[in-house]
C-alpha angles and dihedrals in degrees: 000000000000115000094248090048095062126104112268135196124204118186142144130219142205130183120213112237109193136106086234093063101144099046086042081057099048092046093053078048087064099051115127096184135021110198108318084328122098132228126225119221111275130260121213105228117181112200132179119208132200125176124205132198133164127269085258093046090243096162093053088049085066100027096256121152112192116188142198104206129192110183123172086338100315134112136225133178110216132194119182125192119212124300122260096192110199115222088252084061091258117152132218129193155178097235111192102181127164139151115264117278148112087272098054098047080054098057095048099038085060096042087057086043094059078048093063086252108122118180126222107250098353109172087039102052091067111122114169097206099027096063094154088043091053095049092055089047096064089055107268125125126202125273109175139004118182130159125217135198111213139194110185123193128184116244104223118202122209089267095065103255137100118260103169142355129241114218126194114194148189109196116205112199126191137212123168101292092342120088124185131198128218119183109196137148116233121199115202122175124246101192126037091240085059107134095204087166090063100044087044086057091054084052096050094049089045101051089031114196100000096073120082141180110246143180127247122297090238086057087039095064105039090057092044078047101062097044081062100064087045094052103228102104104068105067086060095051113096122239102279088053087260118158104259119215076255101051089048093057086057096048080052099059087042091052089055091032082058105036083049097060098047110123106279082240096074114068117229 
């Protein structure tokens, strides 16, 4: 499959910096328009994500996410190429998503092979009802899990049909006994002619200045991740263990901090 051929995923998202996250969330839950665009009554998903690399760490080397989903019950395997982020934060993908099956591992596990990325025992390690456990049997250890509640709402156009979602999230992430909560809106398009910069934009005057551009959960976490291990993260984090606007400005600085020391090989 030819590059442009692939499967592609173009979303924004913004973080929401207030010390009032969660009734912020449940008001844009509320919303009935957004601009001259309506809003269709909400749906309650609960995923489960879990986020695999080598030993080596060969799929962050090339700014690959590969992800194990379980929404509602059921269960997708997930593989992400790396972000081209538009001057407006829009983000651009390469989006590899399929239910779980034989047939899907195989797809993937060949898609990281044409990478360089070969995985150890590969066509043996397949268990239908032990996903986590076939993944650790190729060879790979996880990275991230991490658990969302999500209220999706269809974004309508004036014509009548969807052209994006609006996600509100809270995003639960684990390490080890410490859990962290990130509340956040993601808006993905649903049509190719979706402008999510635009409706970003009406988000952002509306909410003004609670709503941010952010990076990826998976970045996200790695870089909450780290300011854990160095201890300096848990005295700005509320008492529910919730991300202050605080705490938020330093995973910031992590996220750059991050992004800023990446191989000059790999392009960001």
């Amino acid at each position: 499959m030819r590059k442009s051929d692939q499967p592609r995923e173009t979303e924004i998202a913004l973080v929401i910096r207030s010390p009032r996250a969660e009734q912020i969330a449940d008001e844009i839950a509320r919303l009935g328009k957004l601009g001259r665009y309506r809003l269709a009554p909400a749906e309650v998903h609960f995923l489960r994500d879990v986020y695999f690399d080598t030993r080596d760490g060969a799929l962050q080397a090339q700014r690959l996410a590969l992800r194990l989903r379980v929404v509602n019950g059921k269960q997708l395997i997930t593989l992400k190429g790396p972000l081209s982020r538009t001057e407006q934060g829009v983000v651009k993908r390469l989006e590899i998503e399929l239910a779980w099956s034989r047939a899907a591992f195989t797809r993937i596990t060949r898609e990281l092979h044409a990478r360089g990325i070969g995985l150890t025992r590969a066509d043996a390690a397949y268990r239908r009802e032990d996903w986590v456990g076939t993944f650790k049997r190729a060879g790979l250890r996880v990275v991230q899990d991490r658990v969302t509640r999500r209220r999706a709402r269809n974004i309508i156009n004036t014509t009548g049909r969807v052209c994006a979602e609006l996600a509100i999230d809270k995003t639960t992430f684990f390490f080890g006994k410490q859990v962290v909560h990130l509340h956040e809106i993601e808006i993905k398009a649903k049509s190719p002619r979706a402008r999510v910069g635009k409706l970003a934009q009406h988000m952002e005057t509306m909410f003004a200045p609670i709503l941010q551009r952010w990076q990826s959960k998976i970045v996200t976490g790695k870089a909450i991740e780290k300011l854990l291990e160095r201890g300096v993260l848990q005295n700005l984090l509320d008492a529910k263990n919730g991300l202050t606007p605080a705490a938020l400005d330093r995973v910031g600085r992590e996220i750059t901090r991050m992004l800023n020391t990446r191989p000059k090989k790999i392009a960001r």
